[in-house]
C-alpha positions in Angstrom: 130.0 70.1 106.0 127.0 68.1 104.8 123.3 68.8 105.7 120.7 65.9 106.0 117.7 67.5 105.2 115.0 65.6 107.0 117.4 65.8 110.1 116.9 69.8 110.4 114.5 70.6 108.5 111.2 69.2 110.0 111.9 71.0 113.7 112.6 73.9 111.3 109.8 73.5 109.6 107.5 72.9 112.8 108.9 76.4 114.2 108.7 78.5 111.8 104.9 77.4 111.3 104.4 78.1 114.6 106.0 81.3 114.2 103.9 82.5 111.0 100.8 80.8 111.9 100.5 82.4 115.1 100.2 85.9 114.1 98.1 85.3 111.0 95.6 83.9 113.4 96.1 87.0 115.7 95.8 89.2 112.5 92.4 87.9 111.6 90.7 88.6 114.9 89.1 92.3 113.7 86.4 92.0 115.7 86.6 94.7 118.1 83.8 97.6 118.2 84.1 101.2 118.9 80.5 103.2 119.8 79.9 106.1 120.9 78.5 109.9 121.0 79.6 113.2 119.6 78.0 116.5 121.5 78.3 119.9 121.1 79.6 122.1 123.8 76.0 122.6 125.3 75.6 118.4 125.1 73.2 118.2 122.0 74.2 115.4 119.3 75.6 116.5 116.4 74.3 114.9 113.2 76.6 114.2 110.2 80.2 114.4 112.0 82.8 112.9 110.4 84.4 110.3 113.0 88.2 108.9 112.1 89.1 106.1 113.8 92.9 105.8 113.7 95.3 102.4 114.7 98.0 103.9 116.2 100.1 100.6 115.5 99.5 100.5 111.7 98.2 103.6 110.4 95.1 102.2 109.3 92.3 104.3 109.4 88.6 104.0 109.1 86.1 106.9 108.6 82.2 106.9 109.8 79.2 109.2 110.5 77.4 109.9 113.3 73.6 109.4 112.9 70.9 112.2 113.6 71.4 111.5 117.2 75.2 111.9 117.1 75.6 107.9 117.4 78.6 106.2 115.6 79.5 102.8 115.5 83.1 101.1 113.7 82.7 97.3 113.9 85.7 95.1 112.4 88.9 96.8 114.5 91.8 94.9 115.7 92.8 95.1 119.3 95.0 98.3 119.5 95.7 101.8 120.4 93.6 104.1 118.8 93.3 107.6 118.1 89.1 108.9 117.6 88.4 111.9 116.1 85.7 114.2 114.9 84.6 117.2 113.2 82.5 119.1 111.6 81.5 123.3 110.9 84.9 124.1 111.9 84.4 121.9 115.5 86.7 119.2 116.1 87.7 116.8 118.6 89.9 114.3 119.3 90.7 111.3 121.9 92.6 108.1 122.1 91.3 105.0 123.4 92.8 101.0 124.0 90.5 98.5 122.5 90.5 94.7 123.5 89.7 91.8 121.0 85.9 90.5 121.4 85.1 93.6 123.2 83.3 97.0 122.8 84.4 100.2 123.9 82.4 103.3 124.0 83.9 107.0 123.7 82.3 109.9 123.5 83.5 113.3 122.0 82.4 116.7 122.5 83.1 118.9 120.0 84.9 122.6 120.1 86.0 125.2 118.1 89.7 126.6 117.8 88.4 129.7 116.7 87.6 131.6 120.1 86.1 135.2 120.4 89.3 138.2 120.4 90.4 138.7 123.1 89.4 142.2 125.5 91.2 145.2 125.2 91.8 145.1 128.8 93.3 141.7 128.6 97.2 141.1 128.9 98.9 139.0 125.9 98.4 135.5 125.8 96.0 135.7 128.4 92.7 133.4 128.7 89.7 134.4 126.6 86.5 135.4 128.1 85.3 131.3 127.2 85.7 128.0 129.8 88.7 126.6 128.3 91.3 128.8 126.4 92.2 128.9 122.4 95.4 127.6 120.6 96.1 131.5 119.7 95.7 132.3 123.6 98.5 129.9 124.1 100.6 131.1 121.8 100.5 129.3 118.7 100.5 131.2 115.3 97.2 129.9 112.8 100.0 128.7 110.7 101.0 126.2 113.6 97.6 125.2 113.9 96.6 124.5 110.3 97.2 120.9 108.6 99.5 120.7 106.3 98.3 119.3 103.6 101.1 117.9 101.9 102.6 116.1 104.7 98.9 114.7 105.4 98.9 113.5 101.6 102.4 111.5 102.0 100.8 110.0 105.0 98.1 108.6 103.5 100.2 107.3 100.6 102.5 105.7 103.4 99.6 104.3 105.2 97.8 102.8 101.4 101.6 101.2 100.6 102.2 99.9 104.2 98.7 98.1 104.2 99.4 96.4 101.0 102.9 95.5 102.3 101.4 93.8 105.3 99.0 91.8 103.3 101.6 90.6 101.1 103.6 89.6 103.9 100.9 87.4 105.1 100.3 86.0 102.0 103.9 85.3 101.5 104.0 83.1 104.6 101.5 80.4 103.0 104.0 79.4 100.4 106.9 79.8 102.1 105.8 77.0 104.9 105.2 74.6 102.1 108.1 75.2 100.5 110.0 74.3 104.0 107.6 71.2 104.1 108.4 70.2 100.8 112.0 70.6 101.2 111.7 67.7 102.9 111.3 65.5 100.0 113.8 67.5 97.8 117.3 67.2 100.1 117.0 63.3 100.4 118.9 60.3 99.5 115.6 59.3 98.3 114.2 62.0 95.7 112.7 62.8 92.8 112.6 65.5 89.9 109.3 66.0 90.9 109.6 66.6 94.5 112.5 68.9 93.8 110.6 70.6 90.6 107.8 71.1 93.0 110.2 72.3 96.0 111.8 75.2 93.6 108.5 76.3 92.1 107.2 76.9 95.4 110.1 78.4 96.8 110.2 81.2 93.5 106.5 81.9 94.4 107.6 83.0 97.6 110.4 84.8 96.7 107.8 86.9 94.0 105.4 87.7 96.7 108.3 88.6 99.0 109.8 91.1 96.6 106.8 92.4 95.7 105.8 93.2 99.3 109.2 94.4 100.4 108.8 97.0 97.2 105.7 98.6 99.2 107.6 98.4 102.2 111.0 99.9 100.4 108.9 103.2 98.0 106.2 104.1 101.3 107.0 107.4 101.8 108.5 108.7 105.2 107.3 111.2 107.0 109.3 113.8 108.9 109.7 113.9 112.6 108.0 110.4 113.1 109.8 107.7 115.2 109.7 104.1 114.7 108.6 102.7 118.0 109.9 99.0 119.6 108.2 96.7 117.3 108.4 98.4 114.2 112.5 98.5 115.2 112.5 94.6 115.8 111.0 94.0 112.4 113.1 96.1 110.5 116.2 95.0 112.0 115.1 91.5 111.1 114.6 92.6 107.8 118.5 92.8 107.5 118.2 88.9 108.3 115.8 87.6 106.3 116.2 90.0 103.2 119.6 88.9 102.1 118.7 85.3 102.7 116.0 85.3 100.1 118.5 86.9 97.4 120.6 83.9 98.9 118.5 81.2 98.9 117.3 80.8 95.5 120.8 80.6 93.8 122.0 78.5 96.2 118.6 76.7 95.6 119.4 76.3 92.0 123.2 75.4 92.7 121.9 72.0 94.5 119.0 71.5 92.1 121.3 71.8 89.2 123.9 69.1 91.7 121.0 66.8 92.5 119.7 66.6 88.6 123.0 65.8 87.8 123.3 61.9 89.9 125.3 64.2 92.3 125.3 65.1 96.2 124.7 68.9 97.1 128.3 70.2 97.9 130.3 72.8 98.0 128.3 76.4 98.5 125.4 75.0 96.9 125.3 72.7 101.0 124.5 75.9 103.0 121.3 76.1 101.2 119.1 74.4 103.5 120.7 76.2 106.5 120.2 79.7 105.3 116.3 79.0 103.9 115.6 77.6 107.6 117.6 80.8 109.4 115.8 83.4 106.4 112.3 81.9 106.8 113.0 81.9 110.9 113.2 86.3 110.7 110.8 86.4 108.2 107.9 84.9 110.9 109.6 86.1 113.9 109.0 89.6 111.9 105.9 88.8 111.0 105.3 87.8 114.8 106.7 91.1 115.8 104.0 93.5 114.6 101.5 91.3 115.5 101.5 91.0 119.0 101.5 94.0 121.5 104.6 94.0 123.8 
C-alpha cells in the first residue's frame, strides 16, 4: 500500500485545524462576570468574606473579597457551571450558579452558622432546634462528618494545579502539531527536499515534547476518592487511548521514512503507514481537545 501525501493529507490537515482551532478560540473567551452580595442572617453586608468561585467543569478556582458593603466581583470566568461560596467567623455559604459567555450573573449568599444553640431538654432526638432552619447535628450528622478533611482537600488542589497545567500544555501542543501536518505536505512528495523533511521532523519532535510533557501532568495528578468522571471528561480519556499510542508511533515511523527518503528511496514497508497514523493521532488529539471544550 502506498500513501500520496498531498492526496490525504491537506483534507487532513484542514480538519484537524478545524478541530483544534475551534476550541482554542472557545478557550479564550474568559470573559464572563460573576457579582454579587454576601448578608448575614439578619441581611447586613458582611465585610471581608472570603468568596470561592469554583468551575465545576475544570476544577479551577478563583478566590475574592467582599468589600465593606459585602460586594464581590470575579471578572475573567469562562462559561460554565459554577459552584460560589463564602465564609467567614465560622458562617458559611454556598450556591451554584450557570454563567453564559459575554454575560454577567449576579448571586447573592447569605451566610449561616453550622453551629446551632443545644438543643432543649424537652426536645426528642434529632429533632429541630429552637432556630428557623435546622443544624447538620439536628439531622444527624456526627462533627466528624461535617469537618473538611484536610488531606483530601490538599490532593485536590494538587489535582486541580497539575490538571491546569496539563490543559495549557495541551493547547500549546496543538500549535505545532498543525504545522507539522502542513508541512508534511512538502516532506511525503515526489518532489522534496532535506529541508522540508528536516523542517517536517523537527516540528513533529516539538510536538511530541510538549505532548509528553502535558500527558505527565495529566498521568501524576492525583485522584481523589469517590469522584466520578462525568461524559466529557470520559470521551477525552477514551481518546487518549487513540491518540497516545500514535505519538509513540508516529515518530519512529517518522524516522523509518526520513531515513527511506534521505536514502534516493520511496517510503515503504512499515515506515508507509506513517502518514496514515499522524493524520488518525492528530484527528483524537483535537477531537479531545474539542471534547472538554464545548458543553454537551
Amino acid at each position: 500500500m502506498k500513501w500520496k501525501a498531498p492526496g490525504r493529507a491537506l483534507p487532513a490537515a484542514i480538519l484537524v485545524a478545524s478541530l483544534v482551532i475551534a476550541p482554542l478560540l472557545h478557550a479564550q473567551q474568559a470573559d464572563a462576570t460573576l457579582t454579587g452580595t454576601v448578608t448575614s442572617p439578619s441581611g447586613g453586608g458582611i465585610a471581608n468574606s472570603v468568596v470561592s468561585v469554583k468551575n465545576l467543569n475544570t476544577g479551577a478556582a478563583s478566590t475574592t473579597q467582599t468589600d465593606s458593603a459585602g460586594r464581590f466581583v470575579v471578572p475573567n470566568l469562562a462559561s460554565g457551571d459554577y459552584e460560589v461560596s463564602a465564609s467567614t467567623d465560622g458562617l458559611n455559604a454556598v450556591s451554584k450558579v450557570t454563567l453564559a459567555a459575554h454575560a454577567t450573573q449576579t448571586v447573592n449568599l447569605t451566610l449561616t452558622t453550622q453551629s446551632q444553640p443545644q438543643t432543649p431538654a424537652g426536645n426528642l432526638p434529632n429533632a429541630p432546634s429552637s432556630s428557623k432552619e435546622p443544624s447538620l447535628s439536628d439531622l444527624g450528622f456526627t462533627p466528624e462528618q461535617t469537618q473538611a478533611n484536610a488531606k483530601e482537600q490538599a490532593l485536590l488542589d494538587k489535582r486541580t494545579r497539575m490538571l491546569k497545567i496539563h490543559q495549557k500544555l495541551g493547547l500549546i501542543t496543538a500549535a505545532p502539531l498543525i504545522a507539522t501536518i502542513v508541512t508534511s505536505l512538502g516532506a511525503g512528495g515526489k518532489h522534496t527536499s532535506n529541508t522540508d523533511r528536516t523542517v517536517h521532523m523537527v516540528l513533529g519532535a516539538v510536538s511530541s515534547d510538549l505532548y509528553f510533557t502535558s500527558a505527565y501532568f495529566a498521568i501524576r495528578a492525583p485522584s481523589i476518592k469517590g469522584t466520578s468522571t462525568r461524559g466529557p471528561i470520559r470521551v477525552h480519556k477514551a481518546l487518549a487511548w487513540i491518540h497516545g499510542p500514535g505519538m509513540i508511533l508516529t515518530p519512529i515511523l517518522g524516522a523509518l521514512a526520513y531515513q527511506q527518503k534521505n536514502n534516493g528511496e520511496k517510503v515503504h514497508g512499515i515506515a508507509a503507514a506513517h502518514g496514515p497514523v499522524a493524520i488518525v493521532t492528530a484527528g483524537a488529539f483535537g477531537a479531545a481537545l474539542l471534547s472538554v471544550s464545548l458543553k454537551f
